[in-house]
C-alpha positions as CSV (number, residue, x, y, z in Angstrom):
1,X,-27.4,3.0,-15.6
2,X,-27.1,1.0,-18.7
3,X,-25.5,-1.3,-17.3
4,X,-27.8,-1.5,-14.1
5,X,-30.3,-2.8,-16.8
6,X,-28.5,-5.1,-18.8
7,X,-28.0,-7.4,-15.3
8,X,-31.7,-7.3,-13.9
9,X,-32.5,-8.5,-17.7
10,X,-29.9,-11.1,-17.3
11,X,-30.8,-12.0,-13.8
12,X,-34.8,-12.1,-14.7
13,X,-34.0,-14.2,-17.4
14,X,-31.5,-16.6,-16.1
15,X,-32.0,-16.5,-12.2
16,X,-29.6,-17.4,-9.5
17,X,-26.7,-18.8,-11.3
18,X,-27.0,-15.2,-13.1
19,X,-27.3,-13.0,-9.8
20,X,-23.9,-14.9,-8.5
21,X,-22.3,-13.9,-11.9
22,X,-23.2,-10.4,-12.2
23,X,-21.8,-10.2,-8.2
24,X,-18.9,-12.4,-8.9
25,X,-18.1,-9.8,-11.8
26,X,-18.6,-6.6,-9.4
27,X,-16.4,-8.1,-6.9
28,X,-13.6,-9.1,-9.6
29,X,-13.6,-5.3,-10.6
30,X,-13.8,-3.8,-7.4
31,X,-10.4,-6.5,-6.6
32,X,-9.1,-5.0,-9.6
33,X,-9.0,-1.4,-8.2
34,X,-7.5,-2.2,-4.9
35,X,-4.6,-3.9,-6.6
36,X,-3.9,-1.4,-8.9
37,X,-3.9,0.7,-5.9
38,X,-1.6,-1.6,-3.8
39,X,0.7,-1.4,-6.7
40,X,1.0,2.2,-7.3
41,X,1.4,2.4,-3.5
42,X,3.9,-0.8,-3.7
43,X,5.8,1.2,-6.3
44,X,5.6,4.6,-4.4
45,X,7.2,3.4,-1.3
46,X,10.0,1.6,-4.0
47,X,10.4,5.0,-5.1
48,X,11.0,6.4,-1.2
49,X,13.4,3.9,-0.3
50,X,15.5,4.0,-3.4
51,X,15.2,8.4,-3.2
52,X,16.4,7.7,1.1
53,X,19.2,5.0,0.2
54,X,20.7,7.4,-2.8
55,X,20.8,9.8,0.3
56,X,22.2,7.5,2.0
57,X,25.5,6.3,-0.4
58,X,26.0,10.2,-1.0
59,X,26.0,11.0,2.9
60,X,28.6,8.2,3.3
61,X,30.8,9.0,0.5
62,X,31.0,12.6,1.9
63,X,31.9,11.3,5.5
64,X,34.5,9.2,3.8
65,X,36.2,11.8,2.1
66,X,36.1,14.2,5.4
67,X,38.0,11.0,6.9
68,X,40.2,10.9,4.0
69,X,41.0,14.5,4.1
70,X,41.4,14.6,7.9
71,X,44.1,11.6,8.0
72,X,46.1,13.3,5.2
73,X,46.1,16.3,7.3
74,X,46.9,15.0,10.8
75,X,49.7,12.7,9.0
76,X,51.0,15.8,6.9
77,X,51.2,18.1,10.4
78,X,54.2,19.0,10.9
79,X,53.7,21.5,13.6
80,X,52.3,18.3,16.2
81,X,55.6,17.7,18.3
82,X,54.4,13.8,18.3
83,X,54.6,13.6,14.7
84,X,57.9,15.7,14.4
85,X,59.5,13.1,16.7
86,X,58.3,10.1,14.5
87,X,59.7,11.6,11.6
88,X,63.2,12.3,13.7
């Protein structure tokens, strides 16, 4: 309320130029909030992409080892006739 006061002072004083201060200044604050908002949502959705693509790398490393693990075993069979020939 304070503050209420201290502009109507200001804007009987001084006039317009005053009035298109004191608005100017409540619009720079009210800019102020949405981009601190847009960052904190920028930062969140950094935070969700980064959390999916760590998901991602650990996913693909395990299919890669499965791979790994399956070629070892269907080159290391030796009951497959087709591989007991190739060997022969």
């Amino acid at each position: 309320m304070q503050m209420w006061n201290f502009f109507s002072d200001v804007a009987v004083k001084w006039g317009l130029p005053a009035l298109v201060l004191i608005f100017w200044y409540l619009d720079s604050r009210e800019q102020k909030k949405l981009f601190a908002d847009m960052l904190a949502q920028q930062q969140k959705q950094a935070d969700q992409h980064f959390t999916q693509t760590q998901q991602m790398l650990d996913t693909l490393q395990w299919l890669g080892a499965n791979m790994a693990r399956l070629d070892t075993k269907i080159s290391a069979n030796q009951y497959c006739p087709v591989v007991r020939k190739s060997d022969e």
